[in-house]
N, C-alpha and C positions, 0 to 999 in steps of 0.2 A: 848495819845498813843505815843508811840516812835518807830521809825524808826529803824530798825534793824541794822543799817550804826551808829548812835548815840549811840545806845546802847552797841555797842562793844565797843567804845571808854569808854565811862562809866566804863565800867570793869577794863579797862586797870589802870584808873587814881585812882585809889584806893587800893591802898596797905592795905592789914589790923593787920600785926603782923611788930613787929621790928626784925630783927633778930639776933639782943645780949643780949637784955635782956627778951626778950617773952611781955615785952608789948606792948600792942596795940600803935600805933600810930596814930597820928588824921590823920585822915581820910580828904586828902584833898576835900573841896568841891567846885565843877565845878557846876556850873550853866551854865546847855545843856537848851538850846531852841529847841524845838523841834518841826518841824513842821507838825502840822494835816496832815494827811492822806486825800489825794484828794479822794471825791467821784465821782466815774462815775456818770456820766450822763445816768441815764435812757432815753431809746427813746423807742417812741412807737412804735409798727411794727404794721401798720394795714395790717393786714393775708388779702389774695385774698381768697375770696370764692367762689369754683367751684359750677355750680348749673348745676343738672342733674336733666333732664327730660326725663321722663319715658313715651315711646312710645306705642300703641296697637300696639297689634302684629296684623300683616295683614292674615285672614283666607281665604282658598281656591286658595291658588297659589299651580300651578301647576309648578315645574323646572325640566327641559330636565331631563332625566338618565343621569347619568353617565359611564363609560365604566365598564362593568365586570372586576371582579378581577379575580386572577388567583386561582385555584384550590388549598385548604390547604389539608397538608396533611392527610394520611389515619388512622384515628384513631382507638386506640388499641380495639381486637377484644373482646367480651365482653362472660361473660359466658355460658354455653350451658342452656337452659331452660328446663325445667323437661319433662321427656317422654310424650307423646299423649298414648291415651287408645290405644290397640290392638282390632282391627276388624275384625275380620273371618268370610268372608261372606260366607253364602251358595249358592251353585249354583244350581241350580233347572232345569232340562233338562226335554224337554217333546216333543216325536215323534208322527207327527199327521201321520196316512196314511190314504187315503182315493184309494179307490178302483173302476172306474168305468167299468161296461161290455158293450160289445155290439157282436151280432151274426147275422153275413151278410143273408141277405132273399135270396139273388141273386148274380148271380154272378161280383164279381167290380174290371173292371179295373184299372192299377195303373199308374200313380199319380193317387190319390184323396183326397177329403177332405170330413171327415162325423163331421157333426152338433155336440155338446155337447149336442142337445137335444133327440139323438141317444138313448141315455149311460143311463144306469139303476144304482144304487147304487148297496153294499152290502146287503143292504135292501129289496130292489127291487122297490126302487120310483124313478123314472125319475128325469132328472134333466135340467138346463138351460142353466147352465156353470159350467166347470170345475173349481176346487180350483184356484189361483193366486201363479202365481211361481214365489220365488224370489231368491235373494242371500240364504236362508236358505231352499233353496226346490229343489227337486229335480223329475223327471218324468221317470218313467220307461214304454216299451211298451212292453207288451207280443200277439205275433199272434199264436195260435194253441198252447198255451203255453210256447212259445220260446221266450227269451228275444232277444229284436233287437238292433242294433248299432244304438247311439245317432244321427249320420251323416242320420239316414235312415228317420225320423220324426219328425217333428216341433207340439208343443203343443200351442194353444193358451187359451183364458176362454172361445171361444167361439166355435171351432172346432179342430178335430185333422189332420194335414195333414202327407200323409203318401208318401215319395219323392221317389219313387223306377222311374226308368226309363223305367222299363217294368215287364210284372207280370200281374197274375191275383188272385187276393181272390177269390175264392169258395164260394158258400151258404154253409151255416151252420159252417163256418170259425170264430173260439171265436177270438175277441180283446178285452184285457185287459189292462186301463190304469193305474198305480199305483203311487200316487201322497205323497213324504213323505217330512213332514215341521219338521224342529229342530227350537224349543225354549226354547233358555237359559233366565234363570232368576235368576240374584244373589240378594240375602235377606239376610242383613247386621245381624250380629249379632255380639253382644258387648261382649268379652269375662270378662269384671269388674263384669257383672249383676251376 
């Protein structure tokens, strides 16, 4: 091998044409010594080996919470969902009235209260108690056929009390109680069917 410092030199010391008459002339020759090429020195690198060891995981630990986060924002509204069926209910109404009599033996002074066990149906069967009056009810009172102010009588299931402050009913005097209930009842019906 030749050192690249030698080699130029080399070049230089050799002319190869004459220049008057085109021939060659001898070719002086130089005896270059040339010295080998050092070799590096290999070293060995002994590499460090990392050694990992692989741990169980520890199961059933419990760590504190952490603080909430703050509220993200409202995300975009999404499309409308196809219509529900239409339901048109029916409403089904129905007036009860119940009617009971009574016709004084004697003659009665007023206040008083007469028994529910008085009173005769439209029928003519005795009874125990008057119907149950509620928000959907209502109580009318007829004496001698004349309907009287609500202020003037209290109905209960078990007797009628009649609150005059003074007064007397006559024998043979009709009272007529008239008891009338409203029930609604709405029954769904599906207009698809």
């Amino acid at each position: 091998m030749v050192c690249k410092k030698n080699r130029k030199m080399a070049m230089k010391n050799k002319p190869l044409f004459n220049y008057n008459d085109g021939r060659s002339k001898e070719c002086k020759k130089k005896t270059i010594i040339v010295c080998p090429m050092k070799r590096k020195k290999s070293r060995r690198v002994i590499l460090k080996s990392k050694i990992y060891i692989r741990l169980k995981p520890v199961i059933n630990v419990t760590a504190p919470r952490g603080p909430r986060g703050s509220r993200g924002p409202r995300g975009i509204r999404g499309r409308q969902g196809p219509a529900g069926p239409v339901i048109t209910p029916l409403v089904s109404s129905m007036l009860t009235a119940n009617r009971y009599f009574f016709i004084a033996n004697s003659d009665i002074p007023l206040p008083t209260e007469i028994p529910a066990n008085q009173f005769i149906t439209d029928d003519g069967k005795s009874i125990t108690e008057f119907a149950v009056l509620d928000q959907n009810s209502y109580a009318n009172l007829y004496i001698n056929g004349i309907m009287q102010e609500g202020s003037s009588y209290s109905i209960s299931t078990s007797a009628l009390n009649i609150i005059a402050n003074q007064g007397t009913l006559f024998a043979g005097t009709s009272i007529i109680i008239e008891t009338v209930r409203l029930s609604v009842q709405l029954i769904p019906k599906n207009d698809a069917m």
